[in-house]
Every structure is written in structure tokens, then in C-alpha cells.
C-alpha positions in Angstrom: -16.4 45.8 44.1 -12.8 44.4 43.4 -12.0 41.8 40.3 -10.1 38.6 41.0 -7.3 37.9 39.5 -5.7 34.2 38.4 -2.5 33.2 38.0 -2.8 30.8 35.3 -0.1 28.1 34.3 0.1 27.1 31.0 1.9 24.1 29.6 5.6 24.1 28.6 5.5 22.8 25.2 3.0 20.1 25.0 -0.8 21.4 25.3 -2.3 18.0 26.4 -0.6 19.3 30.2 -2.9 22.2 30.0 -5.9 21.4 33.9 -9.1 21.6 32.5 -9.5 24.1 35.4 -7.1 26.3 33.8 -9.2 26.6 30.2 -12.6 26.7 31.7 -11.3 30.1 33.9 -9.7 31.4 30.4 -13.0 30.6 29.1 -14.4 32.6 31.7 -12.2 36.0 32.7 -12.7 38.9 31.7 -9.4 40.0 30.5 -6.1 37.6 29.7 -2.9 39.3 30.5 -0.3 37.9 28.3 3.4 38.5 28.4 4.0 38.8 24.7 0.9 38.4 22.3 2.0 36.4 19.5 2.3 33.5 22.1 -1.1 34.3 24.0 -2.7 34.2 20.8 -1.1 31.4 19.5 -2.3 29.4 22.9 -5.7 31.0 22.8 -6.8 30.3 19.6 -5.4 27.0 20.4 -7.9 26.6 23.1 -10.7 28.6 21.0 -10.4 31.0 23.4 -11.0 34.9 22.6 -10.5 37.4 24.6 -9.3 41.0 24.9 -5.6 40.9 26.3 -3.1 43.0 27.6 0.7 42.6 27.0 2.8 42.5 30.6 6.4 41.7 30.0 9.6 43.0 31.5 9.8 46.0 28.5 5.8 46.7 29.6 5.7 45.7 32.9 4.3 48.9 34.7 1.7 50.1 31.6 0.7 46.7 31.8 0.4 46.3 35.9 -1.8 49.8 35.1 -4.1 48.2 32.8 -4.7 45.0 34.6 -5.1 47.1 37.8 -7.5 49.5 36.5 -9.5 46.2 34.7 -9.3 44.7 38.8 -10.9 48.0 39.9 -14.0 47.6 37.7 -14.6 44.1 39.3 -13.3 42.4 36.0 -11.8 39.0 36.2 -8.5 38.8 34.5 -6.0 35.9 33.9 -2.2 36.4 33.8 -0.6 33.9 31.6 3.2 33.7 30.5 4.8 32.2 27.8 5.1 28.9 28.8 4.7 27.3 32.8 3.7 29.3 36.0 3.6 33.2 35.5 5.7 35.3 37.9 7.7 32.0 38.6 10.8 33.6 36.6 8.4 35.6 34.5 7.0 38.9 34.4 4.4 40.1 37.2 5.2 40.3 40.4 4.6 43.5 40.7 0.9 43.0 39.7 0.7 40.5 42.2 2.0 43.0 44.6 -0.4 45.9 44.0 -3.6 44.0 43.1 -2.5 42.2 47.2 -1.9 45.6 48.4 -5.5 46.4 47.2 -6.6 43.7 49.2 -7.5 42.2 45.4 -8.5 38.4 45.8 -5.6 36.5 43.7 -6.2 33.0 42.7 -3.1 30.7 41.8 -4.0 27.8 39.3 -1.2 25.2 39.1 0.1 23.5 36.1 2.9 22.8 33.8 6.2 24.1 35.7 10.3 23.0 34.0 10.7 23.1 37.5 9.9 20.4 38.9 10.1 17.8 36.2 14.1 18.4 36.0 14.3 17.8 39.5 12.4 14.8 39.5 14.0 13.4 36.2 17.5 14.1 37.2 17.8 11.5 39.9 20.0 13.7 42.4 19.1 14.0 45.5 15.9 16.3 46.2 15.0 16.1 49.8 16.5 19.8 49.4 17.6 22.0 46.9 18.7 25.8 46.3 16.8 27.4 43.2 19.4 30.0 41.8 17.2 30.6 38.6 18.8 32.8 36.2 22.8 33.8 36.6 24.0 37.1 35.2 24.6 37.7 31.7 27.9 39.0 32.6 30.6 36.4 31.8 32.8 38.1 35.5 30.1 38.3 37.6 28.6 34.6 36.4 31.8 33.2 37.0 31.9 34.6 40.4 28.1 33.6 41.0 29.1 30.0 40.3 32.0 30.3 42.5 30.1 31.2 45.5 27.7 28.2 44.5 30.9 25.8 44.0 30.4 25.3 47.9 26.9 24.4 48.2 26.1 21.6 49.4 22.7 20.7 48.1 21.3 20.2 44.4 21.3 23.7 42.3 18.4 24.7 40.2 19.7 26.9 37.0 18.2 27.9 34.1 18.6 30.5 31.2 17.7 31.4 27.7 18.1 29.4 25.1 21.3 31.2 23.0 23.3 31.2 26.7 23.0 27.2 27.6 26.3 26.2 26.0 28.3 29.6 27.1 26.5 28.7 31.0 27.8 24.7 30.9 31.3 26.0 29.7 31.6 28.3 32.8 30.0 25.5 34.8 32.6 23.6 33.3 35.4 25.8 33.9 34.7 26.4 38.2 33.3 22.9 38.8 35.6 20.5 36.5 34.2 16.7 37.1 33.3 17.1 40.9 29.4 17.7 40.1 27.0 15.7 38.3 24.8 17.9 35.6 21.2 17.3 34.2 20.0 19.2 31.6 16.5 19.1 30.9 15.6 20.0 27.2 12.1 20.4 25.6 10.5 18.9 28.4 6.9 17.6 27.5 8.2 17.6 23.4 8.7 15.6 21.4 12.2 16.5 21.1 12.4 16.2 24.4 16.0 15.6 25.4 17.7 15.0 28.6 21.7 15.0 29.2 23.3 13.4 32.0 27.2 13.3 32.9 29.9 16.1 34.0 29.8 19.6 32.0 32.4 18.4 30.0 30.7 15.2 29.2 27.2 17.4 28.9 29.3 20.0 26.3 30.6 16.7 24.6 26.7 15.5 24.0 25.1 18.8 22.9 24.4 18.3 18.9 24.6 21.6 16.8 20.9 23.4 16.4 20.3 22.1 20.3 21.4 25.9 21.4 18.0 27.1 20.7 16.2 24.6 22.9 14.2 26.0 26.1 16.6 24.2 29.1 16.5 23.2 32.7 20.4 22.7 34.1 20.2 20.9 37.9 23.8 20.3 39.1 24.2 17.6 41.8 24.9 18.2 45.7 27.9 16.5 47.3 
């Protein structure tokens, strides 16, 4: 008899987000697959949660896919969890998703916390449709030509990025858009800190105070 497995979202900075649905089938699995363990255990003991887990990242991805798959074939229940929001959404494990379908595993999706969606609500552009791009290439040429090619769509763009890229990202955004595009930038959602930038890229670069670099960040860009 197969396991289930449940795609768990987590909150993005501030653990009052976290469904009640979402502890109680922590609470309950089996197995937590985490995508790097100091922050599952951090959230877990949060929660006073313990159980075993199992790292799945992009360095780990198939030895963890392999471990969570074997787990599914015992009938365990297990819980994939990432960092911070919706796992797979931009995260690690898609390919677990993949096999443990191909298996004819059941899956289970349990909504939460997602950057996603509060940047697009809070950046008051237009989102009757938009284009998710997600993350650009590292590669300063090939960006620059990725944002080019994007230069001529015509509805609100989705972006985001690590932390350490957001000021190199708004200076290329800068650099192929100029002043034609309106940019959001969603910082620290749910935080405290919380921060959220309004203006051109050059008026965003203008606003960005020194030690904001390392703040997780949502960039929409307005359609025309």
C-alpha cells in the first residue's frame, strides 16, 4: 500500500501565517522532507514538532527524491516543506512530485504563505493577467538579454531572486527599461521589517538603504 505525500506551505517570515491544517498534518506524517535542515528544524521546533527528516535541495535533490520515495513505498506519510512559502513553487522537488505521480502516489497540496501573491496584490498594477518569469540568469549577458525580450511584454512581470543579486537585477532593470515601467519591490513580506518600494528602477535604486541587500524580495514591474 502506497504513502501520501503533502505538499506543505509554510509561512514566509512571520509564523502566525502558518493553516492550522498545515501543523496538524506535520504533527501527523510520518516523515518531513526539508530542503535544508537548520531551517526545518528551526520551524519544527518552532511548532514542537519532531520528526525524522530528510534534506531535499537542489545539491541533494535525487538522494533525497530516493529516500522520500522509498519512505512513499512503505505506506509512510511524508511532508515536503521548503524554506519559506509553497515547496516546488521555485524550490526544490519537482521531481518528487513527478515520480511519487508516476507511481500513481496520492499527492496532497496544502496552501499557505506564498511572496507570490502578496506582491501582486500590494503593488497596485494591473493583475487581471500577468507573466511569472521567476528567477533570471545569474549571467549578467544572458540577463540582459532575458530582460530585453521581456521589454516588450505587455502585461505585469513577476521576478524574483536571491537576496545578494536584487540591487545588481534593478540596475539591469534599470539599464533596458529606463523610466517607461513602474517597479514594486516587495521586501520581508509578513516582517516586521517589512518594506515595500514603489517608483521607476532608478527611483527604486535611489530608495534602497545599505544592509537592505540581504532582504528576501519580490520585484513586479508594471504592464503598459
Amino acid at each position: 500500500m502506497h504513502g501520501t505525500l503533502f505538499l506543505v506551505s509554510v509561512p514566509i517570515g512571520n509564523l502566525e501565517d502558518f493553516t492550522l491544517r498545515g501543523i496538524r498534518v506535520l504533527k501527523e506524517v510520518d516523515l518531513i522532507v526539508c530542503e535544508e535542515y537548520r531551517e526545518g528544524k528551526r520551524l519544527l521546533r518552532a511548532l514542537d514538532v519532531e520528526k525524522p527528516t530528510v534534506l531535499l535541495n537542489e545539491h541533494e535533490e535525487e538522494e533525497g527524491t530516493e529516500a522520500a520515495m522509498a519512505a512513499l513505498r512503505q505506506g509512510k506519510r511524508i511532508a515536503l516543506i521548503s524554506d519559506a512559502g509553497t515547496p516546488v513553487f521555485s524550490d526544490p522537488g519537482r521531481l518528487l512530485v513527478q515520480r511519487a505521480s508516476e507511481a500513481g502516489m496520492r499527492i496532497v497540496p496544502v496552501p499557505g504563505a506564498s511572496s507570490l501573491m502578496p506582491a501582486l496584490v500590494v503593488s497596485g498594477f494591473s493583475i487581471k493577467e500577468f507573466t511569472f518569469r521567476g528567477f533570471l540568469s545569474v549571467k549578467r549577458d544572458e540577463r540582459i538579454r532575458q530582460l530585453r525580450a521581456l521589454k516588450t511584454e505587455p502585461r505585469t512581470i513577476v521576478l524574483m531572486d536571491t537576496p545578494y543579486r536584487m540591487e545588481a537585477l534593478i540596475k539591469d532593470v534599470a539599464d533596458v527599461f529606463g523610466n517607461s515601467r513602474q517597479l514594486c519591490v516587495a521586501m520581508n513580506l509578513t516582517q516586521e521589517n517589512e518594506r515595500i518600494l514603489r517608483g521607476s528602477a532608478v527611483d527604486v535604486l535611489k530608495e534602497l538603504k545599505e544592509g537592505e541587500k540581504k532582504a528576501e524580495f519580490v520585484l513586479v514591474i508594471s504592464g503598459h
